[in-house]
N, CA, C and O atoms as a Tripos MOL2 file, in Angstrom:
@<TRIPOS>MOLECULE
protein
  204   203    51     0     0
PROTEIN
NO_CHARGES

@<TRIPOS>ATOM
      1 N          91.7550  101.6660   89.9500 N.3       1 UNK1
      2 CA         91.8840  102.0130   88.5540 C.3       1 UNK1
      3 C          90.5940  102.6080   88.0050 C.2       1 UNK1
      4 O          90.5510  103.7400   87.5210 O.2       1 UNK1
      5 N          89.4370  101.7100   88.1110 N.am      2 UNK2
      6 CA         88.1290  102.6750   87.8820 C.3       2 UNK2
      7 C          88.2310  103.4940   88.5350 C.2       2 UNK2
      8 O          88.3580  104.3600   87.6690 O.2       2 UNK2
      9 N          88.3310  104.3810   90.0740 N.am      3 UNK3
     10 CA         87.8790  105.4870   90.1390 C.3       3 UNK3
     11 C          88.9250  106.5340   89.2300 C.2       3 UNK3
     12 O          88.6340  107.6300   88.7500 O.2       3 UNK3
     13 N          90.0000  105.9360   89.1810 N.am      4 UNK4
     14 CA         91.0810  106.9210   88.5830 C.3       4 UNK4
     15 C          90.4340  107.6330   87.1880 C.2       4 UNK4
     16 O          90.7030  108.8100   86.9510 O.2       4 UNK4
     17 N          89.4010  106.7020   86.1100 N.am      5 UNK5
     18 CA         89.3960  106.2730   85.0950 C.3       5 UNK5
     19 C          87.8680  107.5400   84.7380 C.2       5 UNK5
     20 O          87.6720  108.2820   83.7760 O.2       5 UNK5
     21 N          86.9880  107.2750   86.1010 N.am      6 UNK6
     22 CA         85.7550  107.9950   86.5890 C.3       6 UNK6
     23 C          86.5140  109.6930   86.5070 C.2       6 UNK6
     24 O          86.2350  110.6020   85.7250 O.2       6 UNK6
     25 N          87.4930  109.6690   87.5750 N.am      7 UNK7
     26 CA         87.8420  111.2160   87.6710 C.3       7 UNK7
     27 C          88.2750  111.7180   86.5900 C.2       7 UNK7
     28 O          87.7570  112.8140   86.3750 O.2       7 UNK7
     29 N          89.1280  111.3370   85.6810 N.am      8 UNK8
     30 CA         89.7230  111.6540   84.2780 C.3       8 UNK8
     31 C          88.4960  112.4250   83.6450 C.2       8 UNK8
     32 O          88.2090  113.6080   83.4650 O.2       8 UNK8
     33 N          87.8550  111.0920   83.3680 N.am      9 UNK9
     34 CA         86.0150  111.3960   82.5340 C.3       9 UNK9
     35 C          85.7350  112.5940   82.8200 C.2       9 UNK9
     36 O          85.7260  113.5970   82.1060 O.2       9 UNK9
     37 N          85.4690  112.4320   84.0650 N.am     10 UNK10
     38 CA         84.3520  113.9750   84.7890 C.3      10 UNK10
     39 C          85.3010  115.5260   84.8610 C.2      10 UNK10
     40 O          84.7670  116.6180   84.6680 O.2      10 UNK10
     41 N          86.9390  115.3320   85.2080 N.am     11 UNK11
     42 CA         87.7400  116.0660   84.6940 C.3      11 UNK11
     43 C          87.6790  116.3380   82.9590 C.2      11 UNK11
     44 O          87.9860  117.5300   82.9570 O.2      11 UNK11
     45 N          87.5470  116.1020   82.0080 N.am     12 UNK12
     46 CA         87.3460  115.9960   80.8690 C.3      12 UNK12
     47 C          86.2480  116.9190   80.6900 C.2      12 UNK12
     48 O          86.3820  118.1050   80.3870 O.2      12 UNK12
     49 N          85.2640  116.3770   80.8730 N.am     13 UNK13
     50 CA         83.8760  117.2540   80.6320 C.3      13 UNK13
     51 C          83.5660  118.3410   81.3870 C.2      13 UNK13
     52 O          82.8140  119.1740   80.8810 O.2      13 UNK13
     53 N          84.0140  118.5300   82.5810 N.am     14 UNK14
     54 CA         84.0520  119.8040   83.9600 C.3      14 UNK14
     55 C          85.0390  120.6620   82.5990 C.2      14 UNK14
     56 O          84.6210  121.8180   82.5380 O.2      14 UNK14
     57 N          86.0730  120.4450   81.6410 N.am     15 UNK15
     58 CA         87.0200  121.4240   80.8440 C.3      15 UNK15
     59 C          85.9170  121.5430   79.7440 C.2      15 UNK15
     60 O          85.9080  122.5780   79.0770 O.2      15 UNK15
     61 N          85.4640  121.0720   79.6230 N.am     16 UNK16
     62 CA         84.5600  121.0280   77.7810 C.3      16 UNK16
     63 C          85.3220  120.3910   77.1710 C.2      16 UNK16
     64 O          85.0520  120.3960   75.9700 O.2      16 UNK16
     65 N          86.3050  119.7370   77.4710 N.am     17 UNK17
     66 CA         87.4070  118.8380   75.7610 C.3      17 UNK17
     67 C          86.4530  117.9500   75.6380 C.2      17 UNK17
     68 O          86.4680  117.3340   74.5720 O.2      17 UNK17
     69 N          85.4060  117.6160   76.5880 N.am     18 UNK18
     70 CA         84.8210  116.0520   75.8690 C.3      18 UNK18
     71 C          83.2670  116.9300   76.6240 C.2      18 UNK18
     72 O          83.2410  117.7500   77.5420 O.2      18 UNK18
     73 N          81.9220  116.2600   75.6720 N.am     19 UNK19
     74 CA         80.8800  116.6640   76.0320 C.3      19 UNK19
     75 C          80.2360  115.3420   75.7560 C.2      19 UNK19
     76 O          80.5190  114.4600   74.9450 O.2      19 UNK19
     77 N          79.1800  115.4600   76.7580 N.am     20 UNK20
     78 CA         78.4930  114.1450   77.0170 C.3      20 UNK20
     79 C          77.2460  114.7720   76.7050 C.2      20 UNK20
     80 O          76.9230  115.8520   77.2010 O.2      20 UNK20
     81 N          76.3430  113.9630   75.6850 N.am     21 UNK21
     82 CA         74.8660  114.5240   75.4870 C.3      21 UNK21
     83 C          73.4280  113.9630   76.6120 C.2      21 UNK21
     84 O          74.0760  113.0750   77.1660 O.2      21 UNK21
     85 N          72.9300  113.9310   76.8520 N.am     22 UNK22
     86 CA         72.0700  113.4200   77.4040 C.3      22 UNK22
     87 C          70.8710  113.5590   77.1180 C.2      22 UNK22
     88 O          70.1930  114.5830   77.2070 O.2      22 UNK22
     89 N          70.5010  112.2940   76.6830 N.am     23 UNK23
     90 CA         69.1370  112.7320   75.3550 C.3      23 UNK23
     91 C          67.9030  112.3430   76.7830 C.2      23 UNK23
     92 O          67.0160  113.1940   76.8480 O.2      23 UNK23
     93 N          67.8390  111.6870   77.3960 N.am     24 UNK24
     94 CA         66.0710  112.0150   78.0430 C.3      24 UNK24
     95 C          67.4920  111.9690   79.6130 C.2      24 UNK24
     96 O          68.6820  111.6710   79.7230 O.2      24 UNK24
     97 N          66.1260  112.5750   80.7150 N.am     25 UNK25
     98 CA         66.2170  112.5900   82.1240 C.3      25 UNK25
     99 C          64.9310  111.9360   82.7330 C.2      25 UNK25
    100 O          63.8380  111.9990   82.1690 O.2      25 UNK25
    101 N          65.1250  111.3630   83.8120 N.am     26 UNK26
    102 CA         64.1330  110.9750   84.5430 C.3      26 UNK26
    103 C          64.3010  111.0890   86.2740 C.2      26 UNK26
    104 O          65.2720  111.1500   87.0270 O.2      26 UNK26
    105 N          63.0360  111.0850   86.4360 N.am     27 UNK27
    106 CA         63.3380  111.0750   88.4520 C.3      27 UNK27
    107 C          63.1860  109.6280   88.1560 C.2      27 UNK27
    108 O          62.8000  108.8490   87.2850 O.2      27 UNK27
    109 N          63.8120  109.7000   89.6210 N.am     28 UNK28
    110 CA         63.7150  108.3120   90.5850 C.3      28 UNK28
    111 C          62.3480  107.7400   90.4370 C.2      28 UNK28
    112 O          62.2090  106.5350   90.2260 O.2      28 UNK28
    113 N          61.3140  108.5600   90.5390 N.am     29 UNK29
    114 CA         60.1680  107.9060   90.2390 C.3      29 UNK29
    115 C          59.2470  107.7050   89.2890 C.2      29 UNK29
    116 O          58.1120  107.2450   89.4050 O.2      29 UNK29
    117 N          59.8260  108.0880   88.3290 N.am     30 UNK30
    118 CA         59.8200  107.8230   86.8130 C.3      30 UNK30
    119 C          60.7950  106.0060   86.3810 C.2      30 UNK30
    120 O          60.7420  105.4990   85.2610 O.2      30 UNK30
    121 N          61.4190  105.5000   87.3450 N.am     31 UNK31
    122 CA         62.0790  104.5710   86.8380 C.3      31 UNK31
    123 C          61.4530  103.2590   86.0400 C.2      31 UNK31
    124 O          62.0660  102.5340   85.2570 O.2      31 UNK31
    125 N          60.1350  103.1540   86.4280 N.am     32 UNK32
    126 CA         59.3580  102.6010   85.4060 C.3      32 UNK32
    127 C          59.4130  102.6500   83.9080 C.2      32 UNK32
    128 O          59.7620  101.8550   83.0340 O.2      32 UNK32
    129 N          58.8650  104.0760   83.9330 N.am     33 UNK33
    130 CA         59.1280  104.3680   82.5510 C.3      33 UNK33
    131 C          60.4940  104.2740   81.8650 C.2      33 UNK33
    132 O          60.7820  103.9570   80.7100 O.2      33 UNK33
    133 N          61.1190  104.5750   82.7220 N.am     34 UNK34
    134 CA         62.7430  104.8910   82.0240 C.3      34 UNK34
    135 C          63.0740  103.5720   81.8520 C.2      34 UNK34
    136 O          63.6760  103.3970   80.7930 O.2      34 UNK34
    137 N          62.8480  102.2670   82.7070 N.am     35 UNK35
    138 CA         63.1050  100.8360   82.0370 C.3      35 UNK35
    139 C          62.3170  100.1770   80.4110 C.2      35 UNK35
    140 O          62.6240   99.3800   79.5240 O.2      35 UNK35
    141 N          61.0970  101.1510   80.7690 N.am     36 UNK36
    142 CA         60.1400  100.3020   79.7960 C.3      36 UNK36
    143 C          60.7560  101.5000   78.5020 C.2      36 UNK36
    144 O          60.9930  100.9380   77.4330 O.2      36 UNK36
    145 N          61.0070  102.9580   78.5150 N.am     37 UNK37
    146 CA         61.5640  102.8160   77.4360 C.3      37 UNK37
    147 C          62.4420  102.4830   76.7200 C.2      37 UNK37
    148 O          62.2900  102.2940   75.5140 O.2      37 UNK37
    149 N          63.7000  102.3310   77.4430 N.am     38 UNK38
    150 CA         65.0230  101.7990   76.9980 C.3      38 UNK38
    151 C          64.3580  100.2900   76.5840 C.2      38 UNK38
    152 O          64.7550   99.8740   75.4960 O.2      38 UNK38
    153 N          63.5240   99.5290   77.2120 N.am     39 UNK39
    154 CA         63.2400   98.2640   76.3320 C.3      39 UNK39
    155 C          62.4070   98.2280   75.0750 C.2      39 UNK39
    156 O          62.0000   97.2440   74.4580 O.2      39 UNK39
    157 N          62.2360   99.5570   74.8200 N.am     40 UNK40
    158 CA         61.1100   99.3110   73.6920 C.3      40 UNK40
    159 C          61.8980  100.5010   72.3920 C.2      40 UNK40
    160 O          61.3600  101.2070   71.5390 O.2      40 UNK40
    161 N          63.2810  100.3010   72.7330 N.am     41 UNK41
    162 CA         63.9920  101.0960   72.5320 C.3      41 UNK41
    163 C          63.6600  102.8740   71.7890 C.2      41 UNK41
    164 O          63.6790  103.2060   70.6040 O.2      41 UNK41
    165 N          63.4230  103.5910   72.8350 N.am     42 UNK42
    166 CA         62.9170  104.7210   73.0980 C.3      42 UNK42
    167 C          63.7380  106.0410   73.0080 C.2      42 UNK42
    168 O          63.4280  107.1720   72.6340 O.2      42 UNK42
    169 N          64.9830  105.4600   73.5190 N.am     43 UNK43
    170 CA         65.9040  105.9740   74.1080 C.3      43 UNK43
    171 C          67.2630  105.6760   73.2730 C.2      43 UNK43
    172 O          67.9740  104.6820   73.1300 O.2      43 UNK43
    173 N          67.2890  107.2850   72.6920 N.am     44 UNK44
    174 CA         68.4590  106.6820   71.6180 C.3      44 UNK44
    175 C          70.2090  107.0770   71.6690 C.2      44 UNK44
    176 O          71.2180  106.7790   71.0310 O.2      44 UNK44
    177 N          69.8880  107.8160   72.6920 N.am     45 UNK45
    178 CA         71.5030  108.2340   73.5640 C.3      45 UNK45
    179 C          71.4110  108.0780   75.0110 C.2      45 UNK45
    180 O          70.3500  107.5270   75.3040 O.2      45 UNK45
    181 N          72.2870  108.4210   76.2360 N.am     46 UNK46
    182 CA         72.3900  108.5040   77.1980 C.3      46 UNK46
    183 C          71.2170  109.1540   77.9450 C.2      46 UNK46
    184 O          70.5490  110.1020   77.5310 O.2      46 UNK46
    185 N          71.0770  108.5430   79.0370 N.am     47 UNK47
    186 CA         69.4440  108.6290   80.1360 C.3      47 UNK47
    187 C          70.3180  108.6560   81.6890 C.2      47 UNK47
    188 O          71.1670  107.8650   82.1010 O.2      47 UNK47
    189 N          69.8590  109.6350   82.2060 N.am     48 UNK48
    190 CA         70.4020  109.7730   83.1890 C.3      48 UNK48
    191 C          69.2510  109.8080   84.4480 C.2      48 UNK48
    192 O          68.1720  110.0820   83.9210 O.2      48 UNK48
    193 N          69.0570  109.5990   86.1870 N.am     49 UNK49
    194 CA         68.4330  109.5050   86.8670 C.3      49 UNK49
    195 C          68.5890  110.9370   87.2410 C.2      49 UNK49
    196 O          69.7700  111.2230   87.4400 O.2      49 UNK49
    197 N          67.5210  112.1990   87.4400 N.am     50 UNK50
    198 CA         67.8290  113.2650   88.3020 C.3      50 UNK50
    199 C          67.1470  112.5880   89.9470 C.2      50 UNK50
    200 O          66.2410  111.7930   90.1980 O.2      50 UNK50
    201 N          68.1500  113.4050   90.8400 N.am     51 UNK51
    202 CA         67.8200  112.9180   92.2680 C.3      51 UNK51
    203 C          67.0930  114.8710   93.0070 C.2      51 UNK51
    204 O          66.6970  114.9840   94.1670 O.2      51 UNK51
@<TRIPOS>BOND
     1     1     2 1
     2     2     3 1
     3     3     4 2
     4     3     5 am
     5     5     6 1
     6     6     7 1
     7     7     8 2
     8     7     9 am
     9     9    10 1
    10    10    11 1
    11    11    12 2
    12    11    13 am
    13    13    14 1
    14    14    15 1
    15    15    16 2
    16    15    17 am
    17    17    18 1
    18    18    19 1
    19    19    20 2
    20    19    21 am
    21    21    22 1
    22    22    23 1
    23    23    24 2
    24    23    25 am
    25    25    26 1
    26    26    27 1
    27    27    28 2
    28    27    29 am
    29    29    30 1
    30    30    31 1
    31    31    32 2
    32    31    33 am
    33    33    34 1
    34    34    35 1
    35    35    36 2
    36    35    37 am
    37    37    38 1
    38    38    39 1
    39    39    40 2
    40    39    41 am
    41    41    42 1
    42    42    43 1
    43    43    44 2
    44    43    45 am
    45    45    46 1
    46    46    47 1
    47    47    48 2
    48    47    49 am
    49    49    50 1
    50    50    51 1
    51    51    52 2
    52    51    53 am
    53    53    54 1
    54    54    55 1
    55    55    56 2
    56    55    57 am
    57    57    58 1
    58    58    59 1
    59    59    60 2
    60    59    61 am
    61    61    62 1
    62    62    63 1
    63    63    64 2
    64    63    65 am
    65    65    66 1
    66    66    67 1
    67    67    68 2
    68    67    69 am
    69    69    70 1
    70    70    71 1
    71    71    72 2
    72    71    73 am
    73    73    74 1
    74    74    75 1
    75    75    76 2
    76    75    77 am
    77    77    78 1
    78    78    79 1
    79    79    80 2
    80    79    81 am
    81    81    82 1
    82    82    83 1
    83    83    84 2
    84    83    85 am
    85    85    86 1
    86    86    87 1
    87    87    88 2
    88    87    89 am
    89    89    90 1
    90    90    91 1
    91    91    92 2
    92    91    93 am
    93    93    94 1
    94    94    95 1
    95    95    96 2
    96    95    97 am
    97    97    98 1
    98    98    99 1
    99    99   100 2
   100    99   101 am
   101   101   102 1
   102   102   103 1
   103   103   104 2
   104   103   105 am
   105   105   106 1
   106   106   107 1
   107   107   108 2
   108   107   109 am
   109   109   110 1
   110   110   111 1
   111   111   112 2
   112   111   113 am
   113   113   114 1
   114   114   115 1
   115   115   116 2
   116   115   117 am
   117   117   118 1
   118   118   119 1
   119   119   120 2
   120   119   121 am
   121   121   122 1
   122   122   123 1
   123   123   124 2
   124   123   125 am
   125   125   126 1
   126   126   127 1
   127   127   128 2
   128   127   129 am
   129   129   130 1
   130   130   131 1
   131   131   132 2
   132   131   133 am
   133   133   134 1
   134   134   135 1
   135   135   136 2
   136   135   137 am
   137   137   138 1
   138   138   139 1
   139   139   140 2
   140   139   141 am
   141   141   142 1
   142   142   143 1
   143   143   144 2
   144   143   145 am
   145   145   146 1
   146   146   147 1
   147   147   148 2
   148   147   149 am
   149   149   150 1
   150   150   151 1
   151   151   152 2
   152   151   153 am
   153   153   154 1
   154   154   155 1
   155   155   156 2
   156   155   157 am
   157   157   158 1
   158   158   159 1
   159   159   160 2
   160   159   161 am
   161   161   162 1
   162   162   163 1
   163   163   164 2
   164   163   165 am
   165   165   166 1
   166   166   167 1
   167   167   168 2
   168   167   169 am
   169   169   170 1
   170   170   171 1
   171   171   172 2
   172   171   173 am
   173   173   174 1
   174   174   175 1
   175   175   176 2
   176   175   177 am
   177   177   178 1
   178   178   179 1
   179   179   180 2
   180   179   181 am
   181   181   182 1
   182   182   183 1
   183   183   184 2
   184   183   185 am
   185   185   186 1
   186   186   187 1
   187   187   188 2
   188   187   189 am
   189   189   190 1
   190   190   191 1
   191   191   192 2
   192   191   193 am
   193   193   194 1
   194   194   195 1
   195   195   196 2
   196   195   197 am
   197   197   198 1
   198   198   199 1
   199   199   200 2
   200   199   201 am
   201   201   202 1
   202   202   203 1
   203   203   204 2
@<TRIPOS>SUBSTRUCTURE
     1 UNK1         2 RESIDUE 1 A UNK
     2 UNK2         6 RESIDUE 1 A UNK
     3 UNK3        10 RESIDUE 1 A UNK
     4 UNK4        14 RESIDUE 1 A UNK
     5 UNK5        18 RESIDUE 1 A UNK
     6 UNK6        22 RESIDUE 1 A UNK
     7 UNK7        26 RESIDUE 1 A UNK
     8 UNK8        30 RESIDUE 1 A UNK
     9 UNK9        34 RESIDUE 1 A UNK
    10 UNK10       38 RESIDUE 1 A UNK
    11 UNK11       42 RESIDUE 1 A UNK
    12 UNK12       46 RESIDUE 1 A UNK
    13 UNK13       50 RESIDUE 1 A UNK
    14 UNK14       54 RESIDUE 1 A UNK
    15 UNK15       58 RESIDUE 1 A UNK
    16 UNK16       62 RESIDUE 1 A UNK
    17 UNK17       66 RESIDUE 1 A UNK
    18 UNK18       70 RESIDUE 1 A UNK
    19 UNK19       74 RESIDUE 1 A UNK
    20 UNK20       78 RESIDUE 1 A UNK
    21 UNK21       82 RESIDUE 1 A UNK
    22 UNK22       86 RESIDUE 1 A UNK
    23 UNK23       90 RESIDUE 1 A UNK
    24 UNK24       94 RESIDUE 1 A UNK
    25 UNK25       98 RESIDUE 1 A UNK
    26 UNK26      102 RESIDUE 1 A UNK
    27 UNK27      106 RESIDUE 1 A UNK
    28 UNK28      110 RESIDUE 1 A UNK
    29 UNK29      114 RESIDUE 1 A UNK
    30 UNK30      118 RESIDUE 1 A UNK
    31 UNK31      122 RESIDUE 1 A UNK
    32 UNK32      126 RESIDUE 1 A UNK
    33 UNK33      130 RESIDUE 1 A UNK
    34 UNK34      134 RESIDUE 1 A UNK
    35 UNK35      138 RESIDUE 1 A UNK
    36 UNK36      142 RESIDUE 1 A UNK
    37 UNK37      146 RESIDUE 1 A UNK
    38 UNK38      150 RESIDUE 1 A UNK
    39 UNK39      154 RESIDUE 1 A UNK
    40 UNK40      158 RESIDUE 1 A UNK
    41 UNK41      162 RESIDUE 1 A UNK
    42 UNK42      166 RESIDUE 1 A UNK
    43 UNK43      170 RESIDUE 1 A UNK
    44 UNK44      174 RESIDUE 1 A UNK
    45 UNK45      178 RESIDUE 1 A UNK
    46 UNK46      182 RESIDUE 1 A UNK
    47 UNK47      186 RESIDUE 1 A UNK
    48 UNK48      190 RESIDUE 1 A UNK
    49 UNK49      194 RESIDUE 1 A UNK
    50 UNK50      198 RESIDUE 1 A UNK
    51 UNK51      202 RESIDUE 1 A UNK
């Protein structure tokens, strides 16, 4: 059921009917920071990991 629920989502936004913002990015090795800002609340929409 989740993956069903996952593909819908990403089907959704792959059309544009739904847009997802993504307010900061971080590498993998940035994950420091990216914990300590979400705790110091930094981070005021969606944060995503680039690989």
């Amino acid at each position: 059921m989740k993956q069903a629920l996952l593909t819908d989502l990403f089907d959704h936004e792959a059309a544009s009917s739904i847009r997802i913002d993504i307010h900061k990015r971080y590498t993998l090795t940035d994950a420091a920071r990216a914990h300590s800002d979400l705790k110091s609340r930094q981070i005021l929409g969606a944060s995503v990991f680039t690989i």
